[in-house]
N, C-alpha and C positions, 0 to 999 in steps of 0.2 A: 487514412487519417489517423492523428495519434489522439489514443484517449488517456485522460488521467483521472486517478480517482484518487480524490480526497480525501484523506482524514481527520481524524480530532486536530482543530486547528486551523485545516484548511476548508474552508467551505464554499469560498470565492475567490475569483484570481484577480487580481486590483492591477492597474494598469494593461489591461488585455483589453481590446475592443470588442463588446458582448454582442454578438450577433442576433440571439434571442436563444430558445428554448424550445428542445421537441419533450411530447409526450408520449414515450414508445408501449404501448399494446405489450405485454407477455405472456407466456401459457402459466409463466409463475406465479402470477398474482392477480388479485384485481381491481390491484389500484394499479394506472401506468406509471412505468418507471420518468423522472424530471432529468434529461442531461440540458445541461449550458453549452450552446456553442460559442466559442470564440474564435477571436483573431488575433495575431502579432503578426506583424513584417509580413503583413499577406499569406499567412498560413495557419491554417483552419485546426484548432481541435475542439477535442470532446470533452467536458467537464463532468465527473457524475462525484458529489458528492457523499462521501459511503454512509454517512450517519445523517444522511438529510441535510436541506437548506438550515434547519432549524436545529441540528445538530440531538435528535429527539430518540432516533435511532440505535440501543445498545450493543454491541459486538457478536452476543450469540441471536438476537433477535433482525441483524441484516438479510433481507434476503438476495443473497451471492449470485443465485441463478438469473434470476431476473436483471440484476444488473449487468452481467457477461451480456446477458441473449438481449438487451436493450442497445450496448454497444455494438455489437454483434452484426444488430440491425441498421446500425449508421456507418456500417462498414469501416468501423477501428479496426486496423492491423496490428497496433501495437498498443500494447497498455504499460504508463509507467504508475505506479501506486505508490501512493504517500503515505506512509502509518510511522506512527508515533512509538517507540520502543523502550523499556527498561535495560539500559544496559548491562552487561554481565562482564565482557569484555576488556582490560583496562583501558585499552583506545576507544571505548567508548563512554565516555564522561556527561554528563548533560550539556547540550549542546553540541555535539559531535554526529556526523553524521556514517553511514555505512551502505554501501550496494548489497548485500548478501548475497551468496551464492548461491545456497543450499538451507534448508526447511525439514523443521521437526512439528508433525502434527499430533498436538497434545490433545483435542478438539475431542467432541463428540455430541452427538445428539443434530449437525447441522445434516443439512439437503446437503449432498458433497457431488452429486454426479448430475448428470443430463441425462442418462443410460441408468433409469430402474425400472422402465415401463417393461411388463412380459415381454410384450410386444420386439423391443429394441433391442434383443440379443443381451449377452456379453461381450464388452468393451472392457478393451483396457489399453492405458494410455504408455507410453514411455515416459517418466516423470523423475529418472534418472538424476539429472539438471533441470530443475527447477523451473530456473529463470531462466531466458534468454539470453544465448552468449552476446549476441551482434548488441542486443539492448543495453545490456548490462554495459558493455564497452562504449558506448554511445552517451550513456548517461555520465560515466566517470568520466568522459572527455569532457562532458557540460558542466558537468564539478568544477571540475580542473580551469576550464575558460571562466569560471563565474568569476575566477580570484576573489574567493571568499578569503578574506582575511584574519588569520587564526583560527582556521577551521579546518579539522581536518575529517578526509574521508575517505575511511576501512573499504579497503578493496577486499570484498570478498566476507566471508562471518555465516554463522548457520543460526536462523529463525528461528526462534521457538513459541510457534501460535498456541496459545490458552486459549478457556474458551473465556473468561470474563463471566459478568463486568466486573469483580474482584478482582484486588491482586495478589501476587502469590505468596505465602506464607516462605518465609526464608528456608526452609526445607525443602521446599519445593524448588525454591531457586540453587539451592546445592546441589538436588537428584538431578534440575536438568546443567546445570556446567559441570555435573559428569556426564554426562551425556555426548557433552562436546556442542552444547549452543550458547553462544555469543551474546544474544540480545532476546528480548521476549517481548510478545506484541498480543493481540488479540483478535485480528483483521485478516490473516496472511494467509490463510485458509478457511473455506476450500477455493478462495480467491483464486490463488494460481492454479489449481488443478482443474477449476471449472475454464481456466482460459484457455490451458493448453487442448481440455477436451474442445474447445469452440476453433481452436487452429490461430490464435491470436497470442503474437510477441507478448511477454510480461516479462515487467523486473522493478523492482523494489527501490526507493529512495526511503529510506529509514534512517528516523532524526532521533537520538535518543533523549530522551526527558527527565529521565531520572537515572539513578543507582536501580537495578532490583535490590527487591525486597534482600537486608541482611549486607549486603556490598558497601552501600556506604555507612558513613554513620548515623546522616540525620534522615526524620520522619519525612515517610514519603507523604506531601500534601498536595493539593488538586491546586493551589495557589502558588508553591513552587514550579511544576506543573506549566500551567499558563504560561507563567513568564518566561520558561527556557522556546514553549512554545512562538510566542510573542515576537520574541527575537529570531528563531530560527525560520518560521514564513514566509520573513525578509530574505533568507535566504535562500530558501525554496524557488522562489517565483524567479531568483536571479538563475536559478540551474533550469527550470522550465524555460526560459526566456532562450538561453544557449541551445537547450533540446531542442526547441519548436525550429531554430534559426538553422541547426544542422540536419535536421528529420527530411526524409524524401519523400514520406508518407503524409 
């Protein structure tokens, strides 16, 4: 089954036939994790949104594990995730979309592993490539069929997860585009690395929102924000629609 997670923005999926709602048990928490299931064209996914129904949720206070080992448990094979990006990139404007390829984890202080009990050895993952090849290709083909109109979407780009909820002061956004990252999010870890430790496909749909900090010229505000958001869900749900319709999962 394919699951997708949510971001700022997206918290529900409008025109999907909602099946209902499990509440999955973790060792992570003790409150159960909420996934949505749905349906399109007769095929089943998983909904979990990363910041809550109620969108209450802040970036460093997600808990990551729990929701991998909830999907986990509804047997997702594949996760596509939706997060919300400052672009750094010129092809990435507000309103422009990107697959990334590759991830810079700026993070710290999160639960990043499933492998810290004495108990569970040392593990270590191949995290080489990030994302998933087959996914990644899979999603840009669902781009590509949505014919979004005037929109375009960066094959490829490197992540750069903060930890939030702040943005980043314009120096910070110079040190990482030298670094060699494209766009900058809050969300994208240890997301991907708790998924590849669980054996489950990820890859990224990233919309960008704003300029970072220093890029453009006007004041980053949470009502400019919105509205690129606003616009862009519209076209979100048009590339899930192609995803879910091409998925074998």
């Amino acid at each position: 089954m394919l699951g997708i997670i949510g971001g700022t923005g997206l918290s529900s999926i409008a025109n999907f036939e909602l099946l209902g709602e499990e509440a999955i048990p973790t060792p992570y928490s003790s409150h159960d994790v909420m996934v949505l299931l749905y349906q399109y064209e007769s095929r089943k996914l998983a909904f979990l949104p990363r910041h809550g129904v109620s969108h209450s949720v802040p970036p460093h206070q997600i808990n990551y594990r729990a929701n991998i080992w909830a999907l986990q448990q509804l047997s997702v094979t594949e996760i596509v995730a939706v997060n919300a990006v400052g672009g750094i990139h010129s092809e990435l404007a507000p309103g422009q979309f990107a697959v990334p390829d590759q991830i810079i984890d700026y993070t710290s202080g999160r639960a990043a592993t499933y492998h810290e009990e004495a108990d569970s050895g040392v593990r270590h993952i191949d995290f080489t490539y990030p994302y998933d090849h087959a996914l990644r290709k899979s999603l840009l083909s669902a781009c590509k069929a949505a014919g979004i109109h005037g929109i375009k979407v960066m094959d490829g780009g490197v992540y750069a997860c903060t930890n939030g909820p702040r943005l980043e002061t314009a120096a910070e956004v110079v040190r990482m585009q030298r670094d060699g990252s494209d766009m900058i999010g809050m969300t994208g870890m240890p997301e991907a690395a708790l998924a590849r430790e669980a054996g489950i496909a990820y890859a990224c749909l990233a919309l960008s929102v704003n300029w970072a900090a220093g890029i453009g010229a006007d004041v980053i505000t949470m009502d400019a924000i919105q509205r690129v958001l606003a616009k862009g869900v519209v076209s979100i749900k048009l590339i899930l629609q192609k995803l879910i319709l091409s998925s074998a999962v």
